[in-house]
RODO-2510 file (C-alpha; in nm, 4 decimals, decimal comma):
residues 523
     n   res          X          Y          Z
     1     x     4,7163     1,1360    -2,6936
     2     x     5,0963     1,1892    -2,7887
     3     x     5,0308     1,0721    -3,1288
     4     x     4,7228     1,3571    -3,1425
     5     x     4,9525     1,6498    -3,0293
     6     x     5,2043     1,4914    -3,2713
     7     x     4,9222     1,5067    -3,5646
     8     x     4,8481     1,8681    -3,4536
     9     x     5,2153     1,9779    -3,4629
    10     x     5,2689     1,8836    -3,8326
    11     x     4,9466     2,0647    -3,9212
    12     x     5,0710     2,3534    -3,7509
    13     x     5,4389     2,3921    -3,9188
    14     x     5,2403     2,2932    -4,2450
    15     x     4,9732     2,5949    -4,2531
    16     x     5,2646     2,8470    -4,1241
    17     x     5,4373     2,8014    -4,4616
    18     x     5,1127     2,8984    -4,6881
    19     x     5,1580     3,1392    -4,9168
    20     x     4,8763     3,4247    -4,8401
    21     x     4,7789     3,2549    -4,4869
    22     x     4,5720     3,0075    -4,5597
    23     x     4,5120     2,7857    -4,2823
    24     x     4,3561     2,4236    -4,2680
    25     x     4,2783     2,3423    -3,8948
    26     x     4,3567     2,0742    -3,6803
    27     x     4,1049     1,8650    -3,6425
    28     x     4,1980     1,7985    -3,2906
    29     x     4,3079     2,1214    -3,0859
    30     x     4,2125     2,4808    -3,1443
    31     x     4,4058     2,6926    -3,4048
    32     x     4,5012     3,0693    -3,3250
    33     x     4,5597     3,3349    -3,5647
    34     x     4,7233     3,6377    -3,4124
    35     x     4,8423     3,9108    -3,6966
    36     x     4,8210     3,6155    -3,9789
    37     x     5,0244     3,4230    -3,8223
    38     x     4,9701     3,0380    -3,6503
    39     x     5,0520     3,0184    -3,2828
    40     x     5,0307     2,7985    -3,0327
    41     x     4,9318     3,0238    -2,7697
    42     x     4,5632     3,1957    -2,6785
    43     x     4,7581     3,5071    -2,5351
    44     x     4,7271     3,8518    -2,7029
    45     x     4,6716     4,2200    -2,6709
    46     x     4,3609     4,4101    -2,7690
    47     x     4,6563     4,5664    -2,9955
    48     x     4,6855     4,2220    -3,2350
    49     x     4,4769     4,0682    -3,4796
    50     x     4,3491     3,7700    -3,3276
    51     x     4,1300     3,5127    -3,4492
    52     x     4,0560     3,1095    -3,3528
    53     x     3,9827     2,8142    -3,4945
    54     x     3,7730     2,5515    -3,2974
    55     x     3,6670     2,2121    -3,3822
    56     x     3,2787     2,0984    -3,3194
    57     x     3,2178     1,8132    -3,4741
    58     x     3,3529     1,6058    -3,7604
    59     x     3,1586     1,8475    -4,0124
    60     x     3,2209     2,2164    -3,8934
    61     x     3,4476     2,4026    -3,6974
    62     x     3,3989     2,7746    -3,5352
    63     x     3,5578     3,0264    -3,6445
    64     x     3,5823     3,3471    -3,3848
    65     x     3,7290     3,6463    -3,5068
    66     x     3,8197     3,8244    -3,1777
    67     x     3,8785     4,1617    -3,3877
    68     x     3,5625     4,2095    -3,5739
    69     x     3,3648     4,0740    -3,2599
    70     x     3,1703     3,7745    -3,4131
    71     x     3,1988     3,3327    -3,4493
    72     x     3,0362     3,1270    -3,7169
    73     x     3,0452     2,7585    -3,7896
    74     x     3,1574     2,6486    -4,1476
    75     x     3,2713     2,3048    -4,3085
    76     x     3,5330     2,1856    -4,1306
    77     x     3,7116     2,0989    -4,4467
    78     x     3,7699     2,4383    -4,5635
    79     x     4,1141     2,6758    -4,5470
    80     x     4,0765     3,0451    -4,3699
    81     x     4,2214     3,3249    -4,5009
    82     x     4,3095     3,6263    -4,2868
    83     x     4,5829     3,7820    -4,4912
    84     x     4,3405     4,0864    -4,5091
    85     x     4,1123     4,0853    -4,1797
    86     x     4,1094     4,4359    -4,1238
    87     x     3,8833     4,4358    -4,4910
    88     x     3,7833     4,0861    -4,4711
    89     x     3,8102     3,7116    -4,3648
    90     x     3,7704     3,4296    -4,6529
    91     x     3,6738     3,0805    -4,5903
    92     x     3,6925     2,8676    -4,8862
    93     x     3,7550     2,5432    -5,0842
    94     x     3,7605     2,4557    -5,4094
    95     x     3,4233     2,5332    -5,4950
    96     x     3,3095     2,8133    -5,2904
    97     x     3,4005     3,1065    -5,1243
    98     x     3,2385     3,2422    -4,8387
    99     x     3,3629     3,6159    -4,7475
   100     x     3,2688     3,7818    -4,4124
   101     x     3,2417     4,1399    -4,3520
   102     x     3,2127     4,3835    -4,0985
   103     x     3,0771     4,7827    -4,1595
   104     x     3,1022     5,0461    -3,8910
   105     x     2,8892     5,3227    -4,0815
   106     x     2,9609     5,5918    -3,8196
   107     x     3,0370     5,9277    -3,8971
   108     x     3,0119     5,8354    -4,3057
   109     x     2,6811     5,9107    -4,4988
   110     x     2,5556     5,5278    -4,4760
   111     x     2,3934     5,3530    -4,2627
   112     x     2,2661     4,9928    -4,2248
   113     x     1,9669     5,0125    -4,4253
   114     x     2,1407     5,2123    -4,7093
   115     x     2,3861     4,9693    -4,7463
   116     x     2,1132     4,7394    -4,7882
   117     x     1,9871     4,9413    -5,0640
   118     x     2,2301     5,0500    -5,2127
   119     x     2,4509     4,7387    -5,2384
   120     x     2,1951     4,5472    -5,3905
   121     x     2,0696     4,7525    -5,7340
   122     x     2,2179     4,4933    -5,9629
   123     x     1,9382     4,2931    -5,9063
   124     x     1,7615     4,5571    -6,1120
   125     x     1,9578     4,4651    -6,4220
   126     x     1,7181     4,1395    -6,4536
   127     x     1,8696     3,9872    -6,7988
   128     x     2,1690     3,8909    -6,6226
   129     x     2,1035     3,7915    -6,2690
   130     x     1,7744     3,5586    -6,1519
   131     x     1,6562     3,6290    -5,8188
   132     x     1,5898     3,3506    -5,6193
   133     x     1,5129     3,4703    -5,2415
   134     x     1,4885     3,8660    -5,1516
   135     x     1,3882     3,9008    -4,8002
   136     x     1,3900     3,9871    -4,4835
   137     x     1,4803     3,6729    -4,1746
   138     x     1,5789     3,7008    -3,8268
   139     x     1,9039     3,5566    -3,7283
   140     x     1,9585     3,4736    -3,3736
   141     x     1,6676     3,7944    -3,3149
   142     x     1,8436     4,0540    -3,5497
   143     x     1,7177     4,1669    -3,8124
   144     x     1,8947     4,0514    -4,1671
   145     x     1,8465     4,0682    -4,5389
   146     x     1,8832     3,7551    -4,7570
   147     x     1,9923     3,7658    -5,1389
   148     x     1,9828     3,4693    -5,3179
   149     x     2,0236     3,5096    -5,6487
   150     x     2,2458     3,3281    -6,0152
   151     x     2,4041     3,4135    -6,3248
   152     x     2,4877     3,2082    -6,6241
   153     x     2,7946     3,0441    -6,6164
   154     x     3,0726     3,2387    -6,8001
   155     x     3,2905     3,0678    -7,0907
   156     x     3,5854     3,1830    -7,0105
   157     x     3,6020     3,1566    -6,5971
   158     x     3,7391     2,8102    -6,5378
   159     x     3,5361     2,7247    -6,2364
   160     x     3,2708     2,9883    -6,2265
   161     x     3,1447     3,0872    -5,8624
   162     x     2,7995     3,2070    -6,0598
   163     x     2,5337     3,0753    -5,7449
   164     x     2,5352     3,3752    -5,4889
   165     x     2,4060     3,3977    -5,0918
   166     x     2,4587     3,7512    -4,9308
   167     x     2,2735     3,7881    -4,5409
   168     x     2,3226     4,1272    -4,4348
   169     x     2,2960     4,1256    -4,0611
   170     x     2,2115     4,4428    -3,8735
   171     x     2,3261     4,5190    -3,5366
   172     x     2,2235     4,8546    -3,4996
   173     x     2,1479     5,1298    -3,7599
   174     x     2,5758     5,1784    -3,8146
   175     x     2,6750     4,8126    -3,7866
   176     x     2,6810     4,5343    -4,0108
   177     x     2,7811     4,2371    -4,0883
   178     x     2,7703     4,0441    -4,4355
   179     x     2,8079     3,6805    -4,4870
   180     x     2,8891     3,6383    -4,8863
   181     x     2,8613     3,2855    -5,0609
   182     x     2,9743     3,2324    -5,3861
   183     x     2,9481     2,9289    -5,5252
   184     x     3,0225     2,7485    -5,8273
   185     x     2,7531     2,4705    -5,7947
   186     x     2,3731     2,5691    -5,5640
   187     x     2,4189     2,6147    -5,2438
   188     x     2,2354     2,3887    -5,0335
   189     x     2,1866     2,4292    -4,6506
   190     x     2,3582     2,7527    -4,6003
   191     x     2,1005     2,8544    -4,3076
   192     x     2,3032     2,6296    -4,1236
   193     x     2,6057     2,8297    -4,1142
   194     x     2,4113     3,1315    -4,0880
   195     x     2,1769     3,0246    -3,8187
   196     x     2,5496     3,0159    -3,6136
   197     x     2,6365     3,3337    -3,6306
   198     x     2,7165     3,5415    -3,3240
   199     x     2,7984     3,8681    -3,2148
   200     x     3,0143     3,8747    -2,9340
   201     x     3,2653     4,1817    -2,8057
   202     x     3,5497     4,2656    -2,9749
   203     x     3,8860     4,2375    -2,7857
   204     x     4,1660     4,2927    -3,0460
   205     x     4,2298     4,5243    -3,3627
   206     x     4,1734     4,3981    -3,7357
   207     x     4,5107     4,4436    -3,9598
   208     x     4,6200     4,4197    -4,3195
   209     x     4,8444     4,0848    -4,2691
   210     x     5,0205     4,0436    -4,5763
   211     x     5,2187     4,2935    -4,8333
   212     x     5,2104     4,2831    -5,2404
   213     x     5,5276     4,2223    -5,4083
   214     x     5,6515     4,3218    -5,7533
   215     x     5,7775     4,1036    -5,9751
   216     x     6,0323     4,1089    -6,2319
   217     x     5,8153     4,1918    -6,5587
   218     x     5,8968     3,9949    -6,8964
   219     x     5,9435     4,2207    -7,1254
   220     x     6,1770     4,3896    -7,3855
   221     x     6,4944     4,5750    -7,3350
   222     x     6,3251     4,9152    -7,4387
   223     x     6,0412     4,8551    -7,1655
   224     x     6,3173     4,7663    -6,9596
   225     x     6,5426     5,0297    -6,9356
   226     x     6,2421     5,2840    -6,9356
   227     x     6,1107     5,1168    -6,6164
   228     x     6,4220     5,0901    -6,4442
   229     x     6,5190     5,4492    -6,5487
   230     x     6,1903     5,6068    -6,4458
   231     x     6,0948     5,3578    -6,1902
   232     x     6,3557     5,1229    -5,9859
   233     x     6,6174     5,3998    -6,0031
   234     x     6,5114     5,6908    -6,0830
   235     x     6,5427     5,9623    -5,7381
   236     x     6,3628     6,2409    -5,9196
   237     x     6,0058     6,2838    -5,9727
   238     x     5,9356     6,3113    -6,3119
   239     x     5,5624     6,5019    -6,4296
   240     x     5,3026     6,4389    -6,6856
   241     x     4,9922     6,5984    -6,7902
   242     x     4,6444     6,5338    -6,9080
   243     x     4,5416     6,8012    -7,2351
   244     x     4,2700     6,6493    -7,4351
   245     x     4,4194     6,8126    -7,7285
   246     x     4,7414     6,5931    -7,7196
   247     x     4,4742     6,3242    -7,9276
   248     x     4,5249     6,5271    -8,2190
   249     x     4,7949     6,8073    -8,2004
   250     x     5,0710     6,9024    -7,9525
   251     x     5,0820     7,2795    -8,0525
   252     x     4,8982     7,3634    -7,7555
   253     x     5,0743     7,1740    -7,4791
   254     x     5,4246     7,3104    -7,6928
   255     x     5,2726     7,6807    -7,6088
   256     x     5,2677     7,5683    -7,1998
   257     x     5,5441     7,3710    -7,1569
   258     x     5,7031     7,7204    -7,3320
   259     x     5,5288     7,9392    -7,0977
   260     x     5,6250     7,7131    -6,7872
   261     x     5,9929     7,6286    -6,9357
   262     x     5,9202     7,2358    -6,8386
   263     x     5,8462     6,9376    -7,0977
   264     x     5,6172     6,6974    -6,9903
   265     x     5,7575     6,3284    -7,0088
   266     x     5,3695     6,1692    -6,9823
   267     x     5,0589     6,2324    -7,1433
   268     x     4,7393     6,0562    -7,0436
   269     x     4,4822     5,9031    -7,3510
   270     x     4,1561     5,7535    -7,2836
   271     x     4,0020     5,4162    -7,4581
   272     x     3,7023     5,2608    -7,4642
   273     x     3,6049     4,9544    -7,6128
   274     x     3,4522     5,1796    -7,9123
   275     x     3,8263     5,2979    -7,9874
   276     x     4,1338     5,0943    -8,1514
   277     x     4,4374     5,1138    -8,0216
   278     x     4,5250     5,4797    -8,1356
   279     x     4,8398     5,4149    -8,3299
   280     x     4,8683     5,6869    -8,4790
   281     x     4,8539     5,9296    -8,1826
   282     x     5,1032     5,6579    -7,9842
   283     x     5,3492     5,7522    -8,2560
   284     x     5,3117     6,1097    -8,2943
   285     x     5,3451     6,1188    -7,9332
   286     x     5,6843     5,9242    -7,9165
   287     x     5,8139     6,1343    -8,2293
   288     x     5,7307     6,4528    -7,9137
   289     x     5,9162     6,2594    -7,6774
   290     x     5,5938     6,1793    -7,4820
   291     x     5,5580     5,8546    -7,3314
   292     x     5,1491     5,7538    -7,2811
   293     x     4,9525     5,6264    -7,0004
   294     x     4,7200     5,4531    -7,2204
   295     x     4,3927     5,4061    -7,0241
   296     x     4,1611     5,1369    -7,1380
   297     x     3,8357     5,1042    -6,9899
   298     x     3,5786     4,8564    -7,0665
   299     x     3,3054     5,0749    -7,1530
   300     x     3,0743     5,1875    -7,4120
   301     x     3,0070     5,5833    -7,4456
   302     x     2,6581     5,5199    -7,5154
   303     x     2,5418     5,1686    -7,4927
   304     x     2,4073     4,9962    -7,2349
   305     x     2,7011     4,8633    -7,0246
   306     x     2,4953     4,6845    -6,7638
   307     x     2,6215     4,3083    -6,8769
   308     x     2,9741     4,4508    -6,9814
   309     x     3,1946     4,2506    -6,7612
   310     x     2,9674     3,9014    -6,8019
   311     x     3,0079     4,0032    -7,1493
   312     x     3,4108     4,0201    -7,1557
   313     x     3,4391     3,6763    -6,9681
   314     x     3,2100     3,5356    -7,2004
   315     x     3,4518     3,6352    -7,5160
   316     x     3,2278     3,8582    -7,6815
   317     x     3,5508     4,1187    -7,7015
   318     x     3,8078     3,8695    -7,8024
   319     x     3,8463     4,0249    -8,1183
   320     x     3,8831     4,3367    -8,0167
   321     x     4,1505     4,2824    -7,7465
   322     x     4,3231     4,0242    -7,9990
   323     x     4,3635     4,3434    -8,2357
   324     x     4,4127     4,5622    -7,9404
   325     x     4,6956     4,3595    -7,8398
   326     x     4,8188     4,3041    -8,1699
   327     x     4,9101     4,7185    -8,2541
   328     x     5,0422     4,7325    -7,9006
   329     x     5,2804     4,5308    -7,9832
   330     x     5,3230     4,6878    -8,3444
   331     x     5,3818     4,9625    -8,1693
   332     x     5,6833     4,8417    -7,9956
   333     x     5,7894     5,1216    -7,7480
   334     x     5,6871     5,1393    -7,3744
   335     x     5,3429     5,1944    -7,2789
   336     x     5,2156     5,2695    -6,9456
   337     x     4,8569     5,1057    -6,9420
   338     x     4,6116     5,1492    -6,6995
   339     x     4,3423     4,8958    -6,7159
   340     x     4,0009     4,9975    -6,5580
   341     x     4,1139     5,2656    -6,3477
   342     x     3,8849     5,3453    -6,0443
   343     x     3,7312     5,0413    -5,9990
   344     x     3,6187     5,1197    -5,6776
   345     x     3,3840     5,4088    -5,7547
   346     x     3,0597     5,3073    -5,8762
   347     x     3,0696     5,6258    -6,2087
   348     x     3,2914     5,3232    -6,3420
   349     x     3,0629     5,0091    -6,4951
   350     x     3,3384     4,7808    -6,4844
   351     x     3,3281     4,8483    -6,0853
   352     x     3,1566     4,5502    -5,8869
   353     x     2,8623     4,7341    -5,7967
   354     x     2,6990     4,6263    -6,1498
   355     x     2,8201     4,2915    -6,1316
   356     x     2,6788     4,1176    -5,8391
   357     x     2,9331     4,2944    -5,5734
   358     x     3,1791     4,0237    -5,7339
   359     x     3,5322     4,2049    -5,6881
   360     x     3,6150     3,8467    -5,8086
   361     x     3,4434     3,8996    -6,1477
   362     x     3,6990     4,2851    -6,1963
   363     x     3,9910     4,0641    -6,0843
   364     x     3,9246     3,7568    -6,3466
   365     x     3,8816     4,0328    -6,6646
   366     x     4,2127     4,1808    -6,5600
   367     x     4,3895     3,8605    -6,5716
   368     x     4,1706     3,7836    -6,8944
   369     x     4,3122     4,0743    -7,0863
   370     x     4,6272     4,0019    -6,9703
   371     x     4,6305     3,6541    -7,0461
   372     x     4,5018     3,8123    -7,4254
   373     x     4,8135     4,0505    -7,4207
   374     x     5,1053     3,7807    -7,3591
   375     x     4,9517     3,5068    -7,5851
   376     x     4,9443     3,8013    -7,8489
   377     x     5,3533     3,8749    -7,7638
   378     x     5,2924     4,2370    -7,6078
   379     x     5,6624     4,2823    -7,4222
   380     x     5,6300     4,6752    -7,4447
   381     x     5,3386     4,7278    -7,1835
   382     x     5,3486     4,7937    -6,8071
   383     x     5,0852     4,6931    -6,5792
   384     x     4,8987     5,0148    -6,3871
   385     x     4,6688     4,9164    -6,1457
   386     x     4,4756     5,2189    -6,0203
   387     x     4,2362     5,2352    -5,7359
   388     x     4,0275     5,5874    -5,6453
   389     x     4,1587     5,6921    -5,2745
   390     x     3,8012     5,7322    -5,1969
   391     x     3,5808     5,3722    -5,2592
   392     x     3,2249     5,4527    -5,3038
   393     x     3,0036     5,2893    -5,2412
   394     x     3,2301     5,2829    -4,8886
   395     x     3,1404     4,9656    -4,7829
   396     x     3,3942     4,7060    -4,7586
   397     x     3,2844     4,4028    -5,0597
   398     x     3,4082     4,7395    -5,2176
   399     x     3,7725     4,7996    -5,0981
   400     x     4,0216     4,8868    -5,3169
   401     x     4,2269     4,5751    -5,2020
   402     x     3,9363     4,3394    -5,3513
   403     x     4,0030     4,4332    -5,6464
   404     x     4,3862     4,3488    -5,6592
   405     x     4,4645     4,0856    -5,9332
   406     x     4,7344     3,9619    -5,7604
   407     x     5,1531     4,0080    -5,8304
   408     x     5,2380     3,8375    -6,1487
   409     x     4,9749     4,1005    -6,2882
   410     x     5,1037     4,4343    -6,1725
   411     x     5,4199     4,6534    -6,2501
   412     x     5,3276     4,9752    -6,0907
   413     x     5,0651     5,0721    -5,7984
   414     x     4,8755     5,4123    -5,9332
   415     x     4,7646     5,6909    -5,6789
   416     x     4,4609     5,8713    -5,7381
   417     x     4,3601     6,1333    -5,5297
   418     x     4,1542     6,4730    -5,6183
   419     x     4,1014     6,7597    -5,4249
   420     x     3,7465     6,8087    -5,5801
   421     x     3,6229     7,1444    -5,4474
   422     x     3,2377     7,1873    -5,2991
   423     x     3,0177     7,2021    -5,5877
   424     x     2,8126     6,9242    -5,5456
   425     x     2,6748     6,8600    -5,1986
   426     x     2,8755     6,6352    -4,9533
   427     x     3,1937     6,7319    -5,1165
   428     x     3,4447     6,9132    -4,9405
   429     x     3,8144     7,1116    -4,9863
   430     x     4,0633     6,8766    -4,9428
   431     x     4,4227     7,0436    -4,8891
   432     x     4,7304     6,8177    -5,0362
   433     x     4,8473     6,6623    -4,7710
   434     x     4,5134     6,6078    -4,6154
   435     x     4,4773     6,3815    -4,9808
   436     x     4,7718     6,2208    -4,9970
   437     x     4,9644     6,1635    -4,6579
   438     x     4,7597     5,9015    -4,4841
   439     x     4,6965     5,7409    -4,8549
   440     x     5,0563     5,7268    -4,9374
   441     x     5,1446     5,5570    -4,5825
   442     x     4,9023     5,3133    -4,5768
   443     x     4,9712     5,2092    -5,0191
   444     x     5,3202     5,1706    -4,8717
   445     x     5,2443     4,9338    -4,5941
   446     x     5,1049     4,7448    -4,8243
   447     x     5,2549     4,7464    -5,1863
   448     x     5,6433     4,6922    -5,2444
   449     x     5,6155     4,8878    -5,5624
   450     x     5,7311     5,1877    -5,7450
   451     x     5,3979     5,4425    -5,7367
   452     x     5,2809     5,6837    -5,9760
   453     x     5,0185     5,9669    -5,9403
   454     x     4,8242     5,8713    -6,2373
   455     x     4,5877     6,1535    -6,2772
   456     x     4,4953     6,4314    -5,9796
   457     x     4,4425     6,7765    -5,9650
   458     x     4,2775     7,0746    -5,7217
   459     x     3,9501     7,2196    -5,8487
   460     x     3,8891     7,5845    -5,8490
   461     x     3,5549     7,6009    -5,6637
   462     x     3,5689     7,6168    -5,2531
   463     x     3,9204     7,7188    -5,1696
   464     x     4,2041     7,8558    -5,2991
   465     x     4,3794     7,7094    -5,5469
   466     x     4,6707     7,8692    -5,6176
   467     x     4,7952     7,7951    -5,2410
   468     x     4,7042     7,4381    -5,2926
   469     x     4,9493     7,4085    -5,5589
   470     x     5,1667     7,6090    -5,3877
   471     x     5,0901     7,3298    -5,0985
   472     x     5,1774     7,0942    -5,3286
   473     x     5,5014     7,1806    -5,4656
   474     x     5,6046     7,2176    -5,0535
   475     x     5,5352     6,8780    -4,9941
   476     x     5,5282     6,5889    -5,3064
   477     x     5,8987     6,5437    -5,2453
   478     x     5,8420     6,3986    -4,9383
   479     x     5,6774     6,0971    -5,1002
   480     x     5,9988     5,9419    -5,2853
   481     x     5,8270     5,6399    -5,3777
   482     x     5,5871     5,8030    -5,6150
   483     x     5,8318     5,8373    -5,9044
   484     x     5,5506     6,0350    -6,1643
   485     x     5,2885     6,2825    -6,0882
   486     x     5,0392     6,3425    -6,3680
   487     x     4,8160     6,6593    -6,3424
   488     x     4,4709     6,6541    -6,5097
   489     x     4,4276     6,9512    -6,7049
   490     x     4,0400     6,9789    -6,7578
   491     x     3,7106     6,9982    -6,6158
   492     x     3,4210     6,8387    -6,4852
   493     x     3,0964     6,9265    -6,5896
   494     x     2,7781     6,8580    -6,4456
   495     x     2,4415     6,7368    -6,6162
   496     x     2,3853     7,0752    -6,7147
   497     x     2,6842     7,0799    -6,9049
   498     x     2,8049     7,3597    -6,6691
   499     x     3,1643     7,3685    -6,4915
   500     x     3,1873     7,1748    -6,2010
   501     x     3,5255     7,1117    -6,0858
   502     x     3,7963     7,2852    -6,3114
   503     x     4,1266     7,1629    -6,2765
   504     x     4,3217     7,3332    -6,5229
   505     x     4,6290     7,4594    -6,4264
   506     x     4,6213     7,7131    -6,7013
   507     x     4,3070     7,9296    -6,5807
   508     x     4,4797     8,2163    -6,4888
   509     x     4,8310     8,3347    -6,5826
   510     x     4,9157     8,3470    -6,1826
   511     x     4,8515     8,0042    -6,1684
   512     x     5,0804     7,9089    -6,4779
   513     x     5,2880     8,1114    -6,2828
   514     x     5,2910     7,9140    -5,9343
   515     x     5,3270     7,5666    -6,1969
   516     x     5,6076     7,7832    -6,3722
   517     x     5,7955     7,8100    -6,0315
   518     x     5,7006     7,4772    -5,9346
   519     x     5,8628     7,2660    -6,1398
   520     x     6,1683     7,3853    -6,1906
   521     x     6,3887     7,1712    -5,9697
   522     x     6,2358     6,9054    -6,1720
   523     x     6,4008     6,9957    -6,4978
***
């Protein structure tokens, strides 16, 4: 027996020290997970995070998370990961990852069957995915939804994960839970672990267990100073703006920066993977003192883009990003560049929804590209990873924290955040703080980053506009970690090709006016 509790203690002082939370447990004594960390002890509040690790047998243990209100057996070889429980728990080795979920759909537009639905439409793109298994099963007498389905391997994913198990199982018409098994080899016997499932009550409160930390970036003295200048030290917000017509002339954004006495410092330009990398605008715009959040997303304007992300890990871009990376580094000045922005909204096709509800998959392109970028020498770039405040689909396979790449891939956290009026239905007015304050606290729980407002703006339809700026003005200073704000001056138009949100600041001369007014403690 001493020799057992002496076993157990090792195990224990081992898993505490695991980067991310990983935890292997003991195969003798029950292991406790209360707010990411090991403890000794069963005691906690309904207030923690609190999960537990039991052995069964020599092949599985049970895993009961006390905070989502469910157990499961899995291989008892396998690390847990509940660095983000209030989105998630992962159970993995090696070769596979199994991801549990839990969706409260009350008071939201969803419901159980809808995420059912909805989640699963990639199986309609049928050249990439094979559908093994769609069907309805009963698991322990509730009702579920089993998706088996594979992909062909990808050529440039060491270790692909490309054999997929999802069970959706329904508790009621709001609640559900989602067992996710990726694998990189078929998955045999899975029902097992399934058939274990149980609901049971929930007695403690999920958390975020873990923060994201920057990371000294490598690159040259330019990019540097301009990040420490307008990022690390800066105690000023600085402002940028969005005018499509900065792509070929700046005589227009010249005539409002004039009429509001305020230059711009950031301009916004949109790529596709139709477009080089626009020298030649990059250059006029440093010769205007404009520095460029360069936005490349990995898109086609007009093609299919249903295989685009199999199609990136498979190398069919590699020219293209070569050459890409090659003028960026031409270039030679800073560039701010936002990779797949919104990934979390399913208007973008590089978002998980089209690719097997993978987050995985977004995550292994970004570290692709950027893998392309530093074996091509590009020291003059900084990282902006962008999430939408809003994720839709809202379930959670698609929060915006599945979609982080991880540290060593990120220089700045972006903020996105629209107020987008009421044309279309569902939508509502949104004042400025009601956008930003509870987005702004929580991205600063989590991220230990400088932030940046990449692109946002207040529509004209619903409310009034001109006293959400004025809204605006009154309260951005009170989020000092957001060192840029850029406004997007344009409009969205609907199928019709008729106005639907119009977020120009320059609609009326009373709203130059208010912008005018605005920013001038920021000169």
């Amino acid at each position: 027996m001493g020799k057992k509790i002496m076993l157990f203690l090792v195990v224990l002082i081992f898993c505490t020290t695991i980067v991310g939370f990983d935890v292997y447990a003991s195969q003798y004594a029950s292991t406790y997970i209360k707010n990411g960390q090991l403890v000794t002890s069963a005691d906690y509040d309904y207030e923690d995070d609190f999960k537990a690790i039991k052995p069964m047998n020599n092949a599985y243990n049970q895993y009961t998370d006390y905070s989502h209100g469910y157990s499961i057996n899995y291989p008892s070889h396998m690390w847990v990961d509940t660095s983000l429980s209030e989105v998630r728990t992962v159970i993995a080795d090696e070769d596979t990852l199994i991801e549990i979920y839990y969706d409260d759909f009350r008071n939201t537009i969803h419901t159980a069957d809808r995420y059912i639905h909805y989640s699963n439409q990639f199986k309609l793109n049928k050249k990439d995915h094979k559908i093994e298994k769609d069907q309805t099963i009963r698991v322990n007498g509730l009702r579920a939804h089993l998706l088996e389905w594979n992909r062909n391997k990808l050529e440039k994913l060491t270790n692909d994960k490309n054999y997929y198990v999802n069970v959706k199982i329904v508790k009621n018409s709001y609640e559900v839970y989602t067992i996710f098994i990726k694998s990189s080899k078929p998955i045999e016997d899975y029902m097992t672990m399934i058939n274990s499932f149980h609901i049971l009550e929930k007695k403690a409160t999920p958390r975020i267990n873990t923060t994201y930390k920057m990371k000294e970036p490598n690159v040259s003295q330019e990019t540097r100073d301009f990040y420490s200048k307008y990022f690390l030290e800066s105690d000023s917000l600085k402002w940028g703006i969005f005018e499509w017509s900065t792509a070929y002339h700046f005589d227009y954004l010249s005539s409002l920066e004039k009429r509001m006495d305020y230059s711009f410092e950031f301009i916004v330009r949109y790529q596709t993977l139709e477009t080089n990398f626009p020298m030649e605008e990059m250059l006029s715009a440093y010769r205007n003192n404009k520095y460029v959040e360069l936005t490349l997303q990995t898109e086609h304007s007009q093609n299919d883009n249903a295989s685009v992300t199999y199609d990136l890990l498979n190398g069919k871009y590699d020219d293209f990003l070569n050459q890409y990376a090659r003028d960026m580094k031409a270039f030679g000045h800073p560039v701010l560049f936002r990779l797949n922005n919104e990934m979390n909204g399913d208007w973008c096709v590089y978002s998980s929804y089209f690719s097997s509800n993978d987050t995985e998959l977004f995550k292994a392109v970004w570290r692709y590209i950027y893998g392309i970028f530093k074996e091509n020498g590009v020291d003059n770039a900084l990282w902006v990873w962008n999430p939408h405040d809003i994720s839709f689909p809202g379930f959670k396979w698609n929060h915006y924290l599945t979609y982080y790449p991880g540290d060593d891939y990120v220089d700045i956290i972006g903020l996105t955040g629209y107020n987008t009026g009421t044309y279309y239905k569902g939508e509502y007015w949104r004042g400025f703080n009601e956008v930003y304050d509870d987005f702004y606290e929580e991205y600063l729980s989590i991220f230990e980053y400088p932030f940046m407002i990449t692109e946002f703006g207040a529509s004209s339809i619903g409310g009034d506009k001109i006293g959400w700026i004025k809204d605006m003005f009154a309260n951005i200073h009170r989020f000092d970690n957001i060192k840029v704000a850029i406004w997007w001056n344009g409009i969205d138009w609907d199928e019709g090709k008729n106005p639907a949100r119009i977020y120009k600041l320059d609609e009326t001369d009373e709203m130059l006016e208010v912008f005018r007014q605005g920013l001038q403690k920021y000169k």
